[in-house]
C-alpha positions in Angstrom: 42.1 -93.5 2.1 38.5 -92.8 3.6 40.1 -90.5 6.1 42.3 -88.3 3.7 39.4 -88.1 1.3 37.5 -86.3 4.8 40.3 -84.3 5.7 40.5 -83.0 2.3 36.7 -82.5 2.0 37.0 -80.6 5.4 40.3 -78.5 4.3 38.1 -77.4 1.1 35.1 -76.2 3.3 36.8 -74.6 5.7 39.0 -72.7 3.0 35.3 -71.5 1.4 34.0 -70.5 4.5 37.0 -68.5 4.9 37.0 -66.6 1.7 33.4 -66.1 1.8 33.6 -64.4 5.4 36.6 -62.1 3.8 34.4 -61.1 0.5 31.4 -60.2 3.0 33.7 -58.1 5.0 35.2 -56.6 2.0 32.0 -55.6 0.8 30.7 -54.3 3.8 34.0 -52.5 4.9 34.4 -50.9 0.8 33.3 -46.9 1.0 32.0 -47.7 -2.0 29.3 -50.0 -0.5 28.6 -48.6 3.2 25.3 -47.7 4.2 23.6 -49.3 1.3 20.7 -51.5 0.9 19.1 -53.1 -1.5 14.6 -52.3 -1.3 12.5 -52.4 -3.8 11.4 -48.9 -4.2 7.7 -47.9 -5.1 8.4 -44.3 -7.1 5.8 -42.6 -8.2 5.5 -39.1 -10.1 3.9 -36.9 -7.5 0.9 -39.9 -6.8 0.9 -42.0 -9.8 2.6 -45.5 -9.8 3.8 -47.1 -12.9 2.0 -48.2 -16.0 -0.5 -46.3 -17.5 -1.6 -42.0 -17.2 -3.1 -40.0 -19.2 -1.7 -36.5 -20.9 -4.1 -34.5 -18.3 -2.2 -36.6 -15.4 1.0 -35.6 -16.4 0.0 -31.9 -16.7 0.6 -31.1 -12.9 3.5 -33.7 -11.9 6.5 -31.9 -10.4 8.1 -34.7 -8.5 9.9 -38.1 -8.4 8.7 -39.8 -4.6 9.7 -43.2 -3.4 8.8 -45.6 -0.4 8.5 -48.9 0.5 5.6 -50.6 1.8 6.6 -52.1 5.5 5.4 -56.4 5.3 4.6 -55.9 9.1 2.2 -53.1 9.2 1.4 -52.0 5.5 2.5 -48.7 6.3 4.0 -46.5 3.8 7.9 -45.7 4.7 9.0 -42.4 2.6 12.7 -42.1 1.2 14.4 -38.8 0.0 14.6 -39.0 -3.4 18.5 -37.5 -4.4 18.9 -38.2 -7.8 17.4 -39.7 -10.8 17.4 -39.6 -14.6 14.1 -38.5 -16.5 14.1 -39.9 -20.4 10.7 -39.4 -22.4 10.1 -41.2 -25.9 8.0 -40.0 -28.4 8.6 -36.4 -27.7 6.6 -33.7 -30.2 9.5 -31.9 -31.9 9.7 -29.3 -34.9 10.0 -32.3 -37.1 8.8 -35.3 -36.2 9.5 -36.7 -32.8 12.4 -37.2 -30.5 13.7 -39.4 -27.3 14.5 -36.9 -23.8 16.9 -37.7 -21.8 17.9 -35.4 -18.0 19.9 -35.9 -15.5 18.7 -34.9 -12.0 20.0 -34.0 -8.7 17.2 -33.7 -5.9 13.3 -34.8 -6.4 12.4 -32.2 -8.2 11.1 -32.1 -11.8 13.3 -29.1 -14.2 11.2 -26.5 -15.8 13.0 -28.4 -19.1 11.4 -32.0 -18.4 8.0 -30.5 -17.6 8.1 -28.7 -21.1 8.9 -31.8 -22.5 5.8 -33.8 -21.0 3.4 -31.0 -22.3 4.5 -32.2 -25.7 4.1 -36.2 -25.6 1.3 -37.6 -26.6 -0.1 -41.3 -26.4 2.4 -43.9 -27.3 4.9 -42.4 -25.5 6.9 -43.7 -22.8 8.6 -42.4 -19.2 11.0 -43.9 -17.5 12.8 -43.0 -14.7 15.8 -44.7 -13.6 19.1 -44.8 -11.8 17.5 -43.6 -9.1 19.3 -42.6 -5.5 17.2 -42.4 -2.5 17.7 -42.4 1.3 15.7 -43.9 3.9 14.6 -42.4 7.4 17.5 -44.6 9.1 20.3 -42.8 6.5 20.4 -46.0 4.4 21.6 -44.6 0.7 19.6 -46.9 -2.2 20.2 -47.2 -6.1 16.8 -48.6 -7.6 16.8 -49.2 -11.7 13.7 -48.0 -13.6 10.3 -47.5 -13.3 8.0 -47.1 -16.5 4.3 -45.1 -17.3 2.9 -45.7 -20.9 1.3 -42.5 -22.0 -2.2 -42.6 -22.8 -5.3 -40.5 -24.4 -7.5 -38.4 -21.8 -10.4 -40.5 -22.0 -13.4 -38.6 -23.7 -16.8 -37.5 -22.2 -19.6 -39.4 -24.3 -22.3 -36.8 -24.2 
């Protein structure tokens, strides 16, 4: 009995070591998957990280940039950015206020999306996500979101 219990315990390893060697090669043999990796990306619009800026920040930013800090070194390793989506809330309209959403192919920010951050004011929120970049070694990356709370200039206290 002690025997047949082993063989069986054997057969089932062996039969999950099988099937997890054909998902892996699945996976890394599907089009859909090949020559992606999975980084976390810094991005940054033009040189400010996530969290907060101010309205005057925002007044010059014309791109989306990403790179990954390398553990060995701390160098800075820069990706091409190829896509991403820009959505603004709390957007000045004619009325009241509205959400922004663009889709975008390249790094560079539309004449459209920087109209729209001229008009947000404090409270407002960026986010820029689904974001496609590709590293110096060709390796294509889909990072989620990245978030900057929009904040008041600060003022001069004469």
């Amino acid at each position: 009995m002690r025997i047949k219990n082993n063989v069986i315990i054997a057969s089932s390893i062996s039969l999950l070591l099988i099937c997890c060697a054909f998902f892996s090669f699945a996976r890394n043999h599907n089009p859909l998957h090949q020559n992606e990796a999975s980084v976390n990306l810094i991005i940054k619009l033009d040189n400010i990280e996530s969290g907060t800026v101010t309205i005057d920040q925002l007044s010059n930013v014309s791109e989306v940039s990403a790179m990954v800090i390398n553990a060995i070194d701390g160098t800075a390793i820069n990706y091409t950015v190829n896509s991403f989506t820009f959505s603004a809330s709390n957007v000045k309209g004619p009325k009241d206020s509205a959400d922004f959403i663009e889709n975008v192919k390249g790094n560079m920010l539309t004449r459209t999306i920087k109209q729209k951050i001229l008009k947000l004011r404090p409270g407002s929120q960026i986010v820029i996500y689904n974001i496609s970049a590709t590293s110096p070694q060709n390796m294509n990356v889909v990072y989620g979101s990245t978030t900057w709370q929009v904040v008041a200039n600060p003022t001069t206290i004469h």
